[in-house]
mmCIF file of the N, C-alpha and C atoms, coordinates in Angstrom:
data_MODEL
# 
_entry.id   MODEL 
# 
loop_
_atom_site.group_PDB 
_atom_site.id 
_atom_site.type_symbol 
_atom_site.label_atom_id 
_atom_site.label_alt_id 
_atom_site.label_comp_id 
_atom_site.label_asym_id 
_atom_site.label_entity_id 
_atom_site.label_seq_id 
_atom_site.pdbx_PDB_ins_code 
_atom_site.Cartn_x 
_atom_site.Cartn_y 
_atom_site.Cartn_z 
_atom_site.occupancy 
_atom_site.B_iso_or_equiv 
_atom_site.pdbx_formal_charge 
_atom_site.auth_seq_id 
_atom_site.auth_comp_id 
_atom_site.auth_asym_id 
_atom_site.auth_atom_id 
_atom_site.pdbx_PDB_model_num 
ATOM 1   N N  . UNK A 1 1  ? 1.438   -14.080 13.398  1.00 0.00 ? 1  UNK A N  1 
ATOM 2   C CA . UNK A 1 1  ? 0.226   -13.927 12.622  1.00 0.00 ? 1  UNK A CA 1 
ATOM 3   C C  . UNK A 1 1  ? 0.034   -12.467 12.221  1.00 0.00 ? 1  UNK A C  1 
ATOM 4   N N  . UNK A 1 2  ? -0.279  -12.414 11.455  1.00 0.00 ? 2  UNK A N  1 
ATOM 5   C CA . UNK A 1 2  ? -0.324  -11.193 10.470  1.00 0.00 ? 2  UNK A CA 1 
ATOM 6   C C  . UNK A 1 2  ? -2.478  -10.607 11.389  1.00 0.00 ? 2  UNK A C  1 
ATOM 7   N N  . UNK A 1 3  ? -2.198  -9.039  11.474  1.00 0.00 ? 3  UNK A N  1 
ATOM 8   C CA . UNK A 1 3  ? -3.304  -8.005  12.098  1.00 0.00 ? 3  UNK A CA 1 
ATOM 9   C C  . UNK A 1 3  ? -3.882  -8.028  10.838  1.00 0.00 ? 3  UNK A C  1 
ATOM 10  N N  . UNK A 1 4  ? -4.144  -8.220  9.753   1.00 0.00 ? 4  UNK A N  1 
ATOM 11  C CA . UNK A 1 4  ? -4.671  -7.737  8.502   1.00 0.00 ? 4  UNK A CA 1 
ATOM 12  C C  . UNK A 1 4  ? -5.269  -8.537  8.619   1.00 0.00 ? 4  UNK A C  1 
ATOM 13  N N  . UNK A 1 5  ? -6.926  -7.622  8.048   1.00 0.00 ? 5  UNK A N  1 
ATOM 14  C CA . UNK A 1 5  ? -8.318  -8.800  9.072   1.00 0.00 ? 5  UNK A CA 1 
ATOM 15  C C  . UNK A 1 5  ? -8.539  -9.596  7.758   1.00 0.00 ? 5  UNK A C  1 
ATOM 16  N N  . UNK A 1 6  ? -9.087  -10.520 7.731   1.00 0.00 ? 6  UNK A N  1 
ATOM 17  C CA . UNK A 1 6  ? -9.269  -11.697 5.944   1.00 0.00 ? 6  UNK A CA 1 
ATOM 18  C C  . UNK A 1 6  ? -10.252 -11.180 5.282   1.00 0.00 ? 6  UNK A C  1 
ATOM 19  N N  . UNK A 1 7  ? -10.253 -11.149 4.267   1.00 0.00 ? 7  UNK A N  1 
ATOM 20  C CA . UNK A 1 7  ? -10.760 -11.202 3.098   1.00 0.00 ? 7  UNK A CA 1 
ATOM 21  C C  . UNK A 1 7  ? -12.137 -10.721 2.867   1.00 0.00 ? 7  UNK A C  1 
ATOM 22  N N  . UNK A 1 8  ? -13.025 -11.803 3.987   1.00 0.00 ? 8  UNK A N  1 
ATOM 23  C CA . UNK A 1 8  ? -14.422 -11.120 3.767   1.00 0.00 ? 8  UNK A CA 1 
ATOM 24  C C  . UNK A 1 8  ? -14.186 -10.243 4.839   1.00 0.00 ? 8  UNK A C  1 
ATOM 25  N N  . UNK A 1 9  ? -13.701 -9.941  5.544   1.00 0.00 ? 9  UNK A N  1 
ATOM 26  C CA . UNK A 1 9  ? -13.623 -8.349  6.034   1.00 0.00 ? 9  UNK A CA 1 
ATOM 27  C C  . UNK A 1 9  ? -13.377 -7.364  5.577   1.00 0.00 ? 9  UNK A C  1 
ATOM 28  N N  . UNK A 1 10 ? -12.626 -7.789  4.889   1.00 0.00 ? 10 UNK A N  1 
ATOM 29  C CA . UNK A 1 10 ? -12.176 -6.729  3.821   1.00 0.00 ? 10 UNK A CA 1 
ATOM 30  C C  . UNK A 1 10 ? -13.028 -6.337  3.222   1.00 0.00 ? 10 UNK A C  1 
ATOM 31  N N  . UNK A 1 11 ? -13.624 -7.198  2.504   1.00 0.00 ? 11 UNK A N  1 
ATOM 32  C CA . UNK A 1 11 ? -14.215 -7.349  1.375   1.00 0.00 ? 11 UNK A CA 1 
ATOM 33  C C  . UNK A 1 11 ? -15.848 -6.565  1.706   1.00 0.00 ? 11 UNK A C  1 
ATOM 34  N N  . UNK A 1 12 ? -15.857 -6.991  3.205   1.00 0.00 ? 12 UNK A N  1 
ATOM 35  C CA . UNK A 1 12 ? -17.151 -6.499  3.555   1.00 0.00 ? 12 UNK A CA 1 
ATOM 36  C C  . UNK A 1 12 ? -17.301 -5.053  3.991   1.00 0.00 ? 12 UNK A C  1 
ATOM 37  N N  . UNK A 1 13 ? -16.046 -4.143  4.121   1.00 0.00 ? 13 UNK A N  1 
ATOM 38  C CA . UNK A 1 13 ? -15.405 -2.885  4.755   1.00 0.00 ? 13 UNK A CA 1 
ATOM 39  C C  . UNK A 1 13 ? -15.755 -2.038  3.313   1.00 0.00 ? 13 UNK A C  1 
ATOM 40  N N  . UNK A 1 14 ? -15.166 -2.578  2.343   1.00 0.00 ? 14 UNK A N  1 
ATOM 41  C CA . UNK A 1 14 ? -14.872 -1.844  1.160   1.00 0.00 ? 14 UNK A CA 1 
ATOM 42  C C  . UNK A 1 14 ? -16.388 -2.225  0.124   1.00 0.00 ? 14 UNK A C  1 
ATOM 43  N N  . UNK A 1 15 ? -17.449 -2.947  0.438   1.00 0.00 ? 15 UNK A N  1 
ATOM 44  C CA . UNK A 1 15 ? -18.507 -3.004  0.362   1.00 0.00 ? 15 UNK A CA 1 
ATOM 45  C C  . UNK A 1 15 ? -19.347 -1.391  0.756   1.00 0.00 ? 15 UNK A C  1 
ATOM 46  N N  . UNK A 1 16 ? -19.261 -1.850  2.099   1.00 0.00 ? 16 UNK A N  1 
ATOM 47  C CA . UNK A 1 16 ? -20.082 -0.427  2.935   1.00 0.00 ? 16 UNK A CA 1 
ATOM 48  C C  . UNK A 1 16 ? -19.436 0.772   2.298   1.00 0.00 ? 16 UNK A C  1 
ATOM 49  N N  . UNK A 1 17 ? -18.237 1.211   2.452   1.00 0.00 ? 17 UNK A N  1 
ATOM 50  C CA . UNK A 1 17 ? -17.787 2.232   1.972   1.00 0.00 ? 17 UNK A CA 1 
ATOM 51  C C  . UNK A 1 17 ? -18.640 2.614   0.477   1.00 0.00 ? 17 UNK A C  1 
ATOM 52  N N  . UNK A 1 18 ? -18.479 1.629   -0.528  1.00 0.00 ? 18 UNK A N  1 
ATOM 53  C CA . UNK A 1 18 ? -19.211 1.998   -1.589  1.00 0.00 ? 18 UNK A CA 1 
ATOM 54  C C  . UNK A 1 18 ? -20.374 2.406   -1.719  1.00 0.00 ? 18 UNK A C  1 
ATOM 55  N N  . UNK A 1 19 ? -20.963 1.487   -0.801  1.00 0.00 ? 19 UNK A N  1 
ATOM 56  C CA . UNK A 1 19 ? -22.677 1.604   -0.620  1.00 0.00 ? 19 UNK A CA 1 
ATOM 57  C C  . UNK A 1 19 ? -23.009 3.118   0.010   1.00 0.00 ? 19 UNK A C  1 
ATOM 58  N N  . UNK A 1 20 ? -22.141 3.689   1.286   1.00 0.00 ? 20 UNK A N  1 
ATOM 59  C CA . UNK A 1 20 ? -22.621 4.426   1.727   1.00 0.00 ? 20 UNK A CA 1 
ATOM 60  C C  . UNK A 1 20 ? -22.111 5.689   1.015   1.00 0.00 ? 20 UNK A C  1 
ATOM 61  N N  . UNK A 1 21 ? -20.726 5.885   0.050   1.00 0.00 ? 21 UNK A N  1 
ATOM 62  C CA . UNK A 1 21 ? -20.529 6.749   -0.939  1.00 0.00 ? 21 UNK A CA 1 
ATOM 63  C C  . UNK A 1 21 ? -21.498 6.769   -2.197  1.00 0.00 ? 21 UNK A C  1 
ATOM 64  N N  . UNK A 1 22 ? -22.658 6.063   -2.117  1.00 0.00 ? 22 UNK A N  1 
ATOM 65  C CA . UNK A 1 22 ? -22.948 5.872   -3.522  1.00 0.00 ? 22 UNK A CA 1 
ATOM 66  C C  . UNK A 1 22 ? -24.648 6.457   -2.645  1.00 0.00 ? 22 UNK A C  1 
ATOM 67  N N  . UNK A 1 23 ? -24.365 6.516   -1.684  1.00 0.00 ? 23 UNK A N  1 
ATOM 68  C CA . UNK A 1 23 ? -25.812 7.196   -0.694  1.00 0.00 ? 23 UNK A CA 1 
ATOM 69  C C  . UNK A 1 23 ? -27.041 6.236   -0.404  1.00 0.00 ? 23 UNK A C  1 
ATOM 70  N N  . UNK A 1 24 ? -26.735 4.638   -0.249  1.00 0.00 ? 24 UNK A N  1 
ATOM 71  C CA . UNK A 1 24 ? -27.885 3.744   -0.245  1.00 0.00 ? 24 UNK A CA 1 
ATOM 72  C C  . UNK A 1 24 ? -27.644 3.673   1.208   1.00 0.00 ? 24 UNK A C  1 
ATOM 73  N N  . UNK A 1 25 ? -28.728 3.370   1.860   1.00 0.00 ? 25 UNK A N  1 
ATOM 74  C CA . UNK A 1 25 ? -29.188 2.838   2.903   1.00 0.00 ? 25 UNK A CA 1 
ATOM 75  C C  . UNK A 1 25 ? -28.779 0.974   2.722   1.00 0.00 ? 25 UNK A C  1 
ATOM 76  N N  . UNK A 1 26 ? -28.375 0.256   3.907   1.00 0.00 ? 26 UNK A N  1 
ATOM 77  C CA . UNK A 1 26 ? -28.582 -0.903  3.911   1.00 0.00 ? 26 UNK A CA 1 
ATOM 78  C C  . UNK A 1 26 ? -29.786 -1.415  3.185   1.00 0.00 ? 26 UNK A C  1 
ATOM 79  N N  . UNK A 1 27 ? -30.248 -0.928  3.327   1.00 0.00 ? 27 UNK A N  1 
ATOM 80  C CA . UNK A 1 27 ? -32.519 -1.393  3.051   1.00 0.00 ? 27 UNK A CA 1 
ATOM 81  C C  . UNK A 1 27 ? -32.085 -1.264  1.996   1.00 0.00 ? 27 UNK A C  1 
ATOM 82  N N  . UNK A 1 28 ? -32.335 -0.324  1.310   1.00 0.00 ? 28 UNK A N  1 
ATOM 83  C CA . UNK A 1 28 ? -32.316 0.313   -0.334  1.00 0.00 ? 28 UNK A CA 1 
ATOM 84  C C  . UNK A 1 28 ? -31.401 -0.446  -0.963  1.00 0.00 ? 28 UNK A C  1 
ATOM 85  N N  . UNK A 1 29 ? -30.321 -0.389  -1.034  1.00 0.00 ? 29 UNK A N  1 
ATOM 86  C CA . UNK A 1 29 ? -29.472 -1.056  -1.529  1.00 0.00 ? 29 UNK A CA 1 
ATOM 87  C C  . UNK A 1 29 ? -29.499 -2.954  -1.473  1.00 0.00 ? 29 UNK A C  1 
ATOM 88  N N  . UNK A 1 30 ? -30.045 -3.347  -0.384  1.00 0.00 ? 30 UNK A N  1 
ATOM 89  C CA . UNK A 1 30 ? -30.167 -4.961  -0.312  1.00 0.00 ? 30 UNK A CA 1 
ATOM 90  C C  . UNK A 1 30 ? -31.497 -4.858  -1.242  1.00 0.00 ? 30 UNK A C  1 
ATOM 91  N N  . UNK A 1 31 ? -32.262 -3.907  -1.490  1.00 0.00 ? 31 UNK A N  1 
ATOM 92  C CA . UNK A 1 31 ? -33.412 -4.413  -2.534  1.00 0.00 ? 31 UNK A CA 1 
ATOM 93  C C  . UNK A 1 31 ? -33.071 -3.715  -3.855  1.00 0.00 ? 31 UNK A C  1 
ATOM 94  N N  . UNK A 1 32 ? -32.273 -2.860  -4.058  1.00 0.00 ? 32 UNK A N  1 
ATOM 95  C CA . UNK A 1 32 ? -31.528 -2.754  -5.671  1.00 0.00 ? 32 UNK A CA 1 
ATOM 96  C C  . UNK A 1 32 ? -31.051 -3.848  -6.179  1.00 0.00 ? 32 UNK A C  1 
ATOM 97  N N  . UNK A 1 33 ? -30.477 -4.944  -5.098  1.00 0.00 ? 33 UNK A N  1 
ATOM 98  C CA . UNK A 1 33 ? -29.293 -6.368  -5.360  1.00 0.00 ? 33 UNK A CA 1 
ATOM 99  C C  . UNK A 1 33 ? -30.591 -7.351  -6.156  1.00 0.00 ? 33 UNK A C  1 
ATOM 100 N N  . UNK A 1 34 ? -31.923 -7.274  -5.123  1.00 0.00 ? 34 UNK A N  1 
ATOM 101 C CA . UNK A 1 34 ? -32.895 -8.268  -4.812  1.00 0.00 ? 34 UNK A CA 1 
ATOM 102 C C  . UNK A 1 34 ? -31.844 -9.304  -3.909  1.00 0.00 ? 34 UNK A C  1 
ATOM 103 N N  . UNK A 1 35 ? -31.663 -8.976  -3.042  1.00 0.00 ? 35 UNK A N  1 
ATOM 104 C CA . UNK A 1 35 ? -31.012 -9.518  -1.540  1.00 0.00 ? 35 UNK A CA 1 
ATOM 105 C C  . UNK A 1 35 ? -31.624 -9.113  -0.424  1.00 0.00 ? 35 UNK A C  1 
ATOM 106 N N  . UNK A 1 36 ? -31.696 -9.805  0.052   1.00 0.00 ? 36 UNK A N  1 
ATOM 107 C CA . UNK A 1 36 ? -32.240 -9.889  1.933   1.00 0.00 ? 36 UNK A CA 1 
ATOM 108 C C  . UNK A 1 36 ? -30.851 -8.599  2.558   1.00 0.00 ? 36 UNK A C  1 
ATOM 109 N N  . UNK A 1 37 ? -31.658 -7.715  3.350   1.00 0.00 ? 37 UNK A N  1 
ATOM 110 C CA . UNK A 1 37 ? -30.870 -7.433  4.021   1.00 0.00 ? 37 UNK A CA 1 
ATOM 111 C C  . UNK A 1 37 ? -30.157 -7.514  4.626   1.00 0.00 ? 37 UNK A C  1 
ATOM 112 N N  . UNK A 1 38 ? -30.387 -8.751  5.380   1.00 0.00 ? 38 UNK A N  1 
ATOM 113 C CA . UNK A 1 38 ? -29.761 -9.736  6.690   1.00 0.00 ? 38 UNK A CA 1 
ATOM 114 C C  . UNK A 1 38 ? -28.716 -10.152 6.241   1.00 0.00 ? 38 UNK A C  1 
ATOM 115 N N  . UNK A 1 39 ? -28.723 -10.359 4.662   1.00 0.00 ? 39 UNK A N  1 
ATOM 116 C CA . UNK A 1 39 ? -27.120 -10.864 3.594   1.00 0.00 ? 39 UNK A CA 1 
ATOM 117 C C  . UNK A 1 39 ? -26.483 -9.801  3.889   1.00 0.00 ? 39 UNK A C  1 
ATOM 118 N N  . UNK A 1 40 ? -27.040 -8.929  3.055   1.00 0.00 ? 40 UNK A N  1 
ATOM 119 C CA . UNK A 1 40 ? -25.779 -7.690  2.820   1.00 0.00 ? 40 UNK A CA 1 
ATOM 120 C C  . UNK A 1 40 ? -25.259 -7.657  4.454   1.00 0.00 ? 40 UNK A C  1 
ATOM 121 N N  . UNK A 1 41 ? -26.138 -7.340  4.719   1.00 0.00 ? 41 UNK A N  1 
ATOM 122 C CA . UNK A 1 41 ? -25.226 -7.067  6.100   1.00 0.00 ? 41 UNK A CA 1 
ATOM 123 C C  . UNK A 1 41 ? -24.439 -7.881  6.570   1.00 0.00 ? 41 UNK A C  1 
ATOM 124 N N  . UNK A 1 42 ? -24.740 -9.286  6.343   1.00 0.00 ? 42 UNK A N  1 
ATOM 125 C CA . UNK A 1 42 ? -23.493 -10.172 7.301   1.00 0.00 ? 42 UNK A CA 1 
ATOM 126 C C  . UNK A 1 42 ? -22.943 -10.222 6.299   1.00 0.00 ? 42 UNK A C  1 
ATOM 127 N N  . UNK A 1 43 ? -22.695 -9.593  4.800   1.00 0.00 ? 43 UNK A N  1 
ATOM 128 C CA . UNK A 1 43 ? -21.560 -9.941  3.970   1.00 0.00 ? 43 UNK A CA 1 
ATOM 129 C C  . UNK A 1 43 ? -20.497 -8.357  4.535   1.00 0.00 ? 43 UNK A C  1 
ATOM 130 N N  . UNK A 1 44 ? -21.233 -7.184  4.752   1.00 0.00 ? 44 UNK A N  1 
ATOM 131 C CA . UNK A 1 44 ? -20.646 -6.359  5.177   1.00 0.00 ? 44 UNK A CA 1 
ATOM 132 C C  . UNK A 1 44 ? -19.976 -6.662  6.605   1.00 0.00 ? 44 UNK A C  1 
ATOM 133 N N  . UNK A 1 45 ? -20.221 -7.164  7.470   1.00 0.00 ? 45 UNK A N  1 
ATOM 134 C CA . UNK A 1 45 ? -19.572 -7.476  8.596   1.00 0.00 ? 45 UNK A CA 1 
ATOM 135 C C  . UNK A 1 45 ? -18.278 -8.799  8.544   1.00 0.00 ? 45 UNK A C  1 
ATOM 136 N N  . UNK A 1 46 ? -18.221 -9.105  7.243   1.00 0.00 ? 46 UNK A N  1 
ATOM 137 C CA . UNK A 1 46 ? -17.275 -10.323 6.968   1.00 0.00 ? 46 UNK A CA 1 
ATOM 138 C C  . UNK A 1 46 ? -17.805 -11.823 7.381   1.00 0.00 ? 46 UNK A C  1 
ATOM 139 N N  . UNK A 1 47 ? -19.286 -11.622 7.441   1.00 0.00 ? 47 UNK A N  1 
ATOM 140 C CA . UNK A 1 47 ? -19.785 -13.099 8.078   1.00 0.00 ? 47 UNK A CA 1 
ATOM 141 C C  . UNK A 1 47 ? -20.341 -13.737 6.974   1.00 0.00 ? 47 UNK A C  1 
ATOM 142 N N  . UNK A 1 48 ? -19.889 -13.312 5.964   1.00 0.00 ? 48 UNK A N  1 
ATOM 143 C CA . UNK A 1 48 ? -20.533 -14.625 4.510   1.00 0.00 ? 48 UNK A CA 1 
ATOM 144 C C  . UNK A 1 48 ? -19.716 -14.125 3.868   1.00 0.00 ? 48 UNK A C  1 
ATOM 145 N N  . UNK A 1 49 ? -19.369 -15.775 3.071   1.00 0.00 ? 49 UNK A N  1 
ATOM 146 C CA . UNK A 1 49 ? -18.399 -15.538 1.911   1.00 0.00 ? 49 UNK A CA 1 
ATOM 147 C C  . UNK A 1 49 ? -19.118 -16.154 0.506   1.00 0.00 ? 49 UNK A C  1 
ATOM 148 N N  . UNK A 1 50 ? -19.333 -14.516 0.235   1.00 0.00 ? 50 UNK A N  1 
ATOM 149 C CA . UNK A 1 50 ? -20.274 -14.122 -1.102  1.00 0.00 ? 50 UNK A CA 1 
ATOM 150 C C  . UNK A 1 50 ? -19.790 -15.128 -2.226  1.00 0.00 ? 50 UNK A C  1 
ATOM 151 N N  . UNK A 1 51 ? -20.675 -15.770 -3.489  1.00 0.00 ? 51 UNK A N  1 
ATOM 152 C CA . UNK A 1 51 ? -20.494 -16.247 -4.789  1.00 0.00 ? 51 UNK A CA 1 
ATOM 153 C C  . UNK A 1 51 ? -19.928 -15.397 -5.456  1.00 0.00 ? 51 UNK A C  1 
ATOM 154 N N  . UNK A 1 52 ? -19.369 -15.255 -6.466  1.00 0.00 ? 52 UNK A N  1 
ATOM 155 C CA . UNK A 1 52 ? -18.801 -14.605 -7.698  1.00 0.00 ? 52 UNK A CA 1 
ATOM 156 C C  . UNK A 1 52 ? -20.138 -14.013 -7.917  1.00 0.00 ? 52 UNK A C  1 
ATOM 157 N N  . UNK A 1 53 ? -20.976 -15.199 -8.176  1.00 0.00 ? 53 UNK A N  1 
ATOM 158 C CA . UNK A 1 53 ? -22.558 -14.414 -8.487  1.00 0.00 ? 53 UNK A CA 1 
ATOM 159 C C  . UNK A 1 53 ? -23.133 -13.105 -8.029  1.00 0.00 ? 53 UNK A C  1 
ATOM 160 N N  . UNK A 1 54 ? -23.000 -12.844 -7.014  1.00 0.00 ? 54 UNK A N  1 
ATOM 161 C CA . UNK A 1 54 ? -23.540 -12.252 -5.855  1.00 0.00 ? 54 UNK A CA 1 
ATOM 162 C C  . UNK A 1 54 ? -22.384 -11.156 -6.153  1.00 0.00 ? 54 UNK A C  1 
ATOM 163 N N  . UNK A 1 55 ? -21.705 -11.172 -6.360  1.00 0.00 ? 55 UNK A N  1 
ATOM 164 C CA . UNK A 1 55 ? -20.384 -10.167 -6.111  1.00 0.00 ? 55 UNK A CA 1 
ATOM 165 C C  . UNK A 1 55 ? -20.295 -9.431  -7.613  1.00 0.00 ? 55 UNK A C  1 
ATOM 166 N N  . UNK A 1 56 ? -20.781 -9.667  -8.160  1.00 0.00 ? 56 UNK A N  1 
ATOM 167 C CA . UNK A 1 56 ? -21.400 -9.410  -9.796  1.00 0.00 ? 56 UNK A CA 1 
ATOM 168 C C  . UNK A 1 56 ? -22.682 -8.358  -9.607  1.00 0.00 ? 56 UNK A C  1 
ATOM 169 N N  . UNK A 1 57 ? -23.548 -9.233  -9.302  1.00 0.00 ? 57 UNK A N  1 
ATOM 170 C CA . UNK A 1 57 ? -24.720 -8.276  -8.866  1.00 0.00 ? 57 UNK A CA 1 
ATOM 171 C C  . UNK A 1 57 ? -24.465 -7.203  -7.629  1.00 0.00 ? 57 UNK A C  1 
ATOM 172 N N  . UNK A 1 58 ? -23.407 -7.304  -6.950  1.00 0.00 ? 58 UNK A N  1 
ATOM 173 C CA . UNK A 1 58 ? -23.422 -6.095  -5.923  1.00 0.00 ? 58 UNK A CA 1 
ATOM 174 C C  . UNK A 1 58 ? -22.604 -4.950  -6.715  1.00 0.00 ? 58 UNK A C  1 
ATOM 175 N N  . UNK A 1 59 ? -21.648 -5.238  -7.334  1.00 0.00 ? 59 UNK A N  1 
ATOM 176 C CA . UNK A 1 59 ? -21.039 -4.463  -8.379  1.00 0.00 ? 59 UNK A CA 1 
ATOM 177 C C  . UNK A 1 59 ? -21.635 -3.431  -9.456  1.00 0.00 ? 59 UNK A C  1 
ATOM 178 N N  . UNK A 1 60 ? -22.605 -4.529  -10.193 1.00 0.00 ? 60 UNK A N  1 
ATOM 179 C CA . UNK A 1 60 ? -24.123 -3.436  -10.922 1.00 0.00 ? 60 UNK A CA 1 
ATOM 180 C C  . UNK A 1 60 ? -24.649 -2.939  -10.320 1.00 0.00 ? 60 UNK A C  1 
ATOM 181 N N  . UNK A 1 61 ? -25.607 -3.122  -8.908  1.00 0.00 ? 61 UNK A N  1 
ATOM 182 C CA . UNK A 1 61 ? -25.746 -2.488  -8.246  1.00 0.00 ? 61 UNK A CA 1 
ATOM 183 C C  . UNK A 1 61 ? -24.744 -1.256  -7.966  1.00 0.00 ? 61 UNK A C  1 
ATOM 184 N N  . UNK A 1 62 ? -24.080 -0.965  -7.629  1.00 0.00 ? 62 UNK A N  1 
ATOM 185 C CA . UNK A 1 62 ? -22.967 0.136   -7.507  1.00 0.00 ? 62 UNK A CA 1 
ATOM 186 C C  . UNK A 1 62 ? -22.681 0.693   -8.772  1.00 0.00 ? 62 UNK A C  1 
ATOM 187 N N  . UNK A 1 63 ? -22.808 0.428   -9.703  1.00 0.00 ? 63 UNK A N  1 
ATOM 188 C CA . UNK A 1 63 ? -22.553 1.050   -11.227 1.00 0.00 ? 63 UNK A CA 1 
ATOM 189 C C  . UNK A 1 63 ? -21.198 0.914   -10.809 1.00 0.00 ? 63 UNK A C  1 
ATOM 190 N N  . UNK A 1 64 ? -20.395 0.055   -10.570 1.00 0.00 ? 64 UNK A N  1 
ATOM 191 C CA . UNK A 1 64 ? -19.182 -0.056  -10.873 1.00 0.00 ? 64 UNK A CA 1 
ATOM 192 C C  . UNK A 1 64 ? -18.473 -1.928  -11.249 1.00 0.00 ? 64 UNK A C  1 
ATOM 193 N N  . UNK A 1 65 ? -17.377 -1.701  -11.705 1.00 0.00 ? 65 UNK A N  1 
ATOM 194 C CA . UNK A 1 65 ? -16.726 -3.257  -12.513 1.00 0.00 ? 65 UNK A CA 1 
ATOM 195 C C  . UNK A 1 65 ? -16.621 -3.778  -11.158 1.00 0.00 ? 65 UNK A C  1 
ATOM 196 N N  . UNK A 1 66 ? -16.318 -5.175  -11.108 1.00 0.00 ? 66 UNK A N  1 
ATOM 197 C CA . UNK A 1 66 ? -15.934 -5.950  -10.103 1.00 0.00 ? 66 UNK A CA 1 
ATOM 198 C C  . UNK A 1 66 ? -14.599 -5.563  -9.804  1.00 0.00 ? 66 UNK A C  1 
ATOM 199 N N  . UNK A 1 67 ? -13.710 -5.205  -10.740 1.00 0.00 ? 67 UNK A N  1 
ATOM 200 C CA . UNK A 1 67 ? -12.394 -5.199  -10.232 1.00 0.00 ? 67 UNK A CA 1 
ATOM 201 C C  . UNK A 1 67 ? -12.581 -3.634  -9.092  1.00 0.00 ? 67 UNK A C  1 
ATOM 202 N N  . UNK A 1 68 ? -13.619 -2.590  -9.396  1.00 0.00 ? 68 UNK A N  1 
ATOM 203 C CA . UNK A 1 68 ? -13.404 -1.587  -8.754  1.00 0.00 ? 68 UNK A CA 1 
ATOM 204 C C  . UNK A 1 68 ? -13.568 -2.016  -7.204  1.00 0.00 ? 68 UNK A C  1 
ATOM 205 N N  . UNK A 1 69 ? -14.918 -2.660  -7.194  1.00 0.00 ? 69 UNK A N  1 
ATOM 206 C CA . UNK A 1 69 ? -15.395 -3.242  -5.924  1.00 0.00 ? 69 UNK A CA 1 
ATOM 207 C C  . UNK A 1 69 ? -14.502 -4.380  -4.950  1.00 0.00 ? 69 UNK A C  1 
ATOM 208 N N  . UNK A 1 70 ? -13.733 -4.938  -5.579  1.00 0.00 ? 70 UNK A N  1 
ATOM 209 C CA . UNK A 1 70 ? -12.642 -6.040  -4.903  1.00 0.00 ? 70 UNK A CA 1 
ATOM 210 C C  . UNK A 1 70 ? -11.305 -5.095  -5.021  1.00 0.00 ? 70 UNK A C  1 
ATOM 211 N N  . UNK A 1 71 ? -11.220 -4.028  -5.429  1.00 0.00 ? 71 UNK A N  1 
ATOM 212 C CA . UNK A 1 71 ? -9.973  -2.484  -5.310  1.00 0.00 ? 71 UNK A CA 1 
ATOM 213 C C  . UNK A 1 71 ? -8.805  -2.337  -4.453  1.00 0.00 ? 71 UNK A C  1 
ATOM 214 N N  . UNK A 1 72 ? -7.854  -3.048  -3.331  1.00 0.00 ? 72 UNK A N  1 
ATOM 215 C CA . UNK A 1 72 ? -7.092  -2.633  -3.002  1.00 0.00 ? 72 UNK A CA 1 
ATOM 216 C C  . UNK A 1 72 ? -7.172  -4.117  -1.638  1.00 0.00 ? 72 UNK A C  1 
ATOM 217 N N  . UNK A 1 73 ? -8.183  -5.056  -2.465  1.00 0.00 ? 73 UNK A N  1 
ATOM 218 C CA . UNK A 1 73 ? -8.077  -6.478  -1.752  1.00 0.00 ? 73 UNK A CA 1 
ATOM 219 C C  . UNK A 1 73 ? -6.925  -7.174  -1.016  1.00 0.00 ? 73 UNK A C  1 
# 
């Protein structure tokens, strides 16, 4: 079995990184989305596997494309 953690871990690693390079607080940033905090966060910890929808709006939020935000997936 392959150490390379899945997807929404990933996905949720390279989330935070953005968020916290882009200088939002968990708080701040789950209400830029209009998301519950309690999301972002279990999407950042790899415990929800986000809609396209949702992954759209976290992207605008970030002023960046989806492809930047899903980056090295």
């Amino acid at each position: 079995m392959s150490k390379t953690p899945n997807i929404l871990v990933r996905f949720g690693q390279r989330l935070r990184e953005l968020r916290k390079k882009a200088g939002f607080s968990q708080e701040q940033f789950a209400q830029r989305c209009e998301l519950d905090r309690t999301y972002v966060g279990g999407i950042e910890r790899g415990e929800r596997n986000v809609s396209l929808r949702n992954i759209e709006v976290l992207a605008r939020a970030l002023s960046v494309s989806v492809s930047e935000l899903t980056k090295g997936l």
